[in-house]
C-alpha positions as a Markdown table, in Angstrom:
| # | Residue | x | y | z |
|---|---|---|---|---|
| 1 | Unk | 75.6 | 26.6 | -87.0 |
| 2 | Unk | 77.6 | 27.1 | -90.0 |
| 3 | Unk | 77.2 | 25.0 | -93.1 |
| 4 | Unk | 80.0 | 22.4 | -93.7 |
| 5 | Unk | 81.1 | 23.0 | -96.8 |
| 6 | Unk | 84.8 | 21.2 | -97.2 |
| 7 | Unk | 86.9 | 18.8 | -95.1 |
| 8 | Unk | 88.6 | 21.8 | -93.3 |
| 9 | Unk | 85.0 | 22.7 | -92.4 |
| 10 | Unk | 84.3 | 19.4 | -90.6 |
| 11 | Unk | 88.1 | 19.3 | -89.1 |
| 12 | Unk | 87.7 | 22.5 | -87.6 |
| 13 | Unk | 83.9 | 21.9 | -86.2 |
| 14 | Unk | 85.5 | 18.8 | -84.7 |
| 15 | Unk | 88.2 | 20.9 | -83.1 |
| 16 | Unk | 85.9 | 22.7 | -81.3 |
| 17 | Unk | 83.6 | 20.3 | -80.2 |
| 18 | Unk | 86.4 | 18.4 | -79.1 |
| 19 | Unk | 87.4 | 21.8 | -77.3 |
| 20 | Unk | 84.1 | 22.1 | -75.9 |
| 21 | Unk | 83.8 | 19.0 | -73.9 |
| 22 | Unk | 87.3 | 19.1 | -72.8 |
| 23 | Unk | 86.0 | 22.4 | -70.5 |
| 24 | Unk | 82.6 | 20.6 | -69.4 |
| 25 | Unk | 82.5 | 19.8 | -66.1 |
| 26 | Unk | 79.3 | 18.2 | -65.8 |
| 27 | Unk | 78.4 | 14.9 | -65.5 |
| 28 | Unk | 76.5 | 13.6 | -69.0 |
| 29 | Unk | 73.6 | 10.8 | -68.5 |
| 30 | Unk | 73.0 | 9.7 | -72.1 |
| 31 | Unk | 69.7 | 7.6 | -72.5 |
| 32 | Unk | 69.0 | 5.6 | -75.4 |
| 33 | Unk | 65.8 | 6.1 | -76.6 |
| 34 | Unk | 65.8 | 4.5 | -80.3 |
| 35 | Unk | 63.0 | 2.0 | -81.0 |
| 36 | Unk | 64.2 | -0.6 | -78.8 |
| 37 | Unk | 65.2 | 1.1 | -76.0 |
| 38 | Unk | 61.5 | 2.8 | -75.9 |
| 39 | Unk | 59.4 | -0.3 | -76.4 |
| 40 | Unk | 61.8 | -1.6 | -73.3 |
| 41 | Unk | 61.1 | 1.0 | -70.9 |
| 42 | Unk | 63.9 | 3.6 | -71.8 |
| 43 | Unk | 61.5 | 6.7 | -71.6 |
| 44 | Unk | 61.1 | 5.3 | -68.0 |
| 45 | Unk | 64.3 | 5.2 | -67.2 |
| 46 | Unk | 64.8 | 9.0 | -68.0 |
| 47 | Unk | 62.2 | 10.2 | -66.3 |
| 48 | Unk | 63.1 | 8.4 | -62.7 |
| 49 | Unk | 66.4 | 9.9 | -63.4 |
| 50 | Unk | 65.4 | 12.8 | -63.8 |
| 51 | Unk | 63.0 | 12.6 | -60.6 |
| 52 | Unk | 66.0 | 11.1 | -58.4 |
| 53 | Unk | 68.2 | 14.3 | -59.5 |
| 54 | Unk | 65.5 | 16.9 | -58.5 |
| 55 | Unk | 64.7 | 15.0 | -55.7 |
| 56 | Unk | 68.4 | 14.5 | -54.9 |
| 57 | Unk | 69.3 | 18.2 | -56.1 |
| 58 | Unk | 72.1 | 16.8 | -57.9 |
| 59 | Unk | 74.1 | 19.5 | -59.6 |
| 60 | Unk | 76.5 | 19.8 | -62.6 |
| 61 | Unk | 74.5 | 17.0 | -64.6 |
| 62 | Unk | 73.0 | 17.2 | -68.2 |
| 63 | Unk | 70.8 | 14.6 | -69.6 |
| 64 | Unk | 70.8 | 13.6 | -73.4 |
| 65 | Unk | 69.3 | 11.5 | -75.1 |
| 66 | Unk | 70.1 | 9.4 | -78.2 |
| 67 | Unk | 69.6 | 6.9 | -80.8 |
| 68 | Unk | 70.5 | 3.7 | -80.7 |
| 69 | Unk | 73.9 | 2.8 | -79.3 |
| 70 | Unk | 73.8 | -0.7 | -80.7 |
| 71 | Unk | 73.3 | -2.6 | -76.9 |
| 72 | Unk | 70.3 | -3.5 | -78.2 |
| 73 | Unk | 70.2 | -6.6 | -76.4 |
| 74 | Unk | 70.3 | -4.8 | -72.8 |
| 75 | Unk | 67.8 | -2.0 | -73.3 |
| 76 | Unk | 67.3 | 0.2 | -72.3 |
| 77 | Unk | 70.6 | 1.5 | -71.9 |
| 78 | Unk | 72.5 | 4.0 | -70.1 |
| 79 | Unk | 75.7 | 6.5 | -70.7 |
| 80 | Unk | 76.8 | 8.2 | -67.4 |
| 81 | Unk | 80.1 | 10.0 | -67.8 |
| 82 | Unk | 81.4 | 11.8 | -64.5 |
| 83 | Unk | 83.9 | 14.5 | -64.9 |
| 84 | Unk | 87.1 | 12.9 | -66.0 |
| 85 | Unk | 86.4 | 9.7 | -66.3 |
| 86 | Unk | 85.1 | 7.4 | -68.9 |
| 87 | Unk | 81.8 | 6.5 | -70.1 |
| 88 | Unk | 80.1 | 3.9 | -68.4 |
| 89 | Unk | 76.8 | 1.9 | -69.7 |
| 90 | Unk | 74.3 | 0.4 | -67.8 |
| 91 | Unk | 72.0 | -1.9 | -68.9 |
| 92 | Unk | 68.8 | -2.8 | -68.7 |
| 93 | Unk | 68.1 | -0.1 | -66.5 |
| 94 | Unk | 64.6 | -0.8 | -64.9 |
| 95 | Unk | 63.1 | 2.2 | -62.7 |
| 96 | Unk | 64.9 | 1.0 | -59.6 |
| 97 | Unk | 68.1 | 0.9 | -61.3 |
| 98 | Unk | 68.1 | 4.2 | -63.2 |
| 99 | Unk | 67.2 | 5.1 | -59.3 |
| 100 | Unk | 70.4 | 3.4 | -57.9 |
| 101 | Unk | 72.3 | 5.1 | -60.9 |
| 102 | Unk | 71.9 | 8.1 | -59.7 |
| 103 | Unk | 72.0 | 7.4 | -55.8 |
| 104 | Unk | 75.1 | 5.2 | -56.1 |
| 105 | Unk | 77.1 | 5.5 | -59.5 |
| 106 | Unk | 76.7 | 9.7 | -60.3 |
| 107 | Unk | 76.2 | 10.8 | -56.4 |
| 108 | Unk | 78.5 | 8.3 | -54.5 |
| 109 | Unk | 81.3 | 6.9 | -57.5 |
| 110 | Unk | 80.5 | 3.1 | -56.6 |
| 111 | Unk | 80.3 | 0.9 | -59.2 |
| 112 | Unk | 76.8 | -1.2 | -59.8 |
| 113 | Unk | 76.7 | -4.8 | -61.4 |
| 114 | Unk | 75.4 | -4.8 | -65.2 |
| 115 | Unk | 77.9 | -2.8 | -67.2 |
| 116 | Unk | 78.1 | -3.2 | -70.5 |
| 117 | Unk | 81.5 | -3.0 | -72.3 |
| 118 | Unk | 82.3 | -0.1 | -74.2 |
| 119 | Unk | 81.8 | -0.7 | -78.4 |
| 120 | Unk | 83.6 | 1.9 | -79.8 |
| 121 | Unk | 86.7 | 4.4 | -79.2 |
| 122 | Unk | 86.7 | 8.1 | -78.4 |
| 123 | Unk | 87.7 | 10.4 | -81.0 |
């Protein structure tokens, strides 16, 4: 990646990021895994998820994982955004709930209890 040297730098990156995800078509689980969210489990969260996918042979789904998202109180903590829609969070996702995540929420659409509200806008 190119070094961002100016505010026309950083606008245009954005431009294309922004670009970027507008074409994905895959379904993004993002798993907190800051220092909270791994003394709570969240490290076993991912890897049931990632089990029930194999298992499942769910397709069109990337997993990321991040810092904190500040839902510190409900870790570990969940991101799962199907193709145009908006992000949903789960919270405290135990290994039978990042199991029903995937079952219910990312194969089947339906809506499980335990959603956090979102804390910040898109950009």
């Amino acid at each position: 990646m190119a070094k961002i040297n100016s505010l026309a730098d950083l606008s245009k990156r954005r431009e294309q990021l922004v670009a970027a995800a507008a074409t994905n078509t895959n379904t993004i689980v993002n798993v907190s895994l800051g220092t909270c969210s791994i003394a709570s489990g969240g490290q076993t969260a991912l890897n049931v998820m990632k089990d029930a996918v194999a298992k499942n042979q769910v397709g069109n789904l990337e997993f990321k994982q991040s810092g904190c998202m500040c839902y510190c109180f409900a870790e570990p903590t969940v991101e799962v955004t199907l193709h145009g829609r908006e992000p949903v969070v789960f919270g405290y996702v135990d290994a039978a709930r990042a199991e029903a995540i995937v079952e219910k929420y990312i194969m089947n659409g339906e809506m499980l209890d335990g959603v956090i509200p979102v804390n910040y806008t898109k950009a």
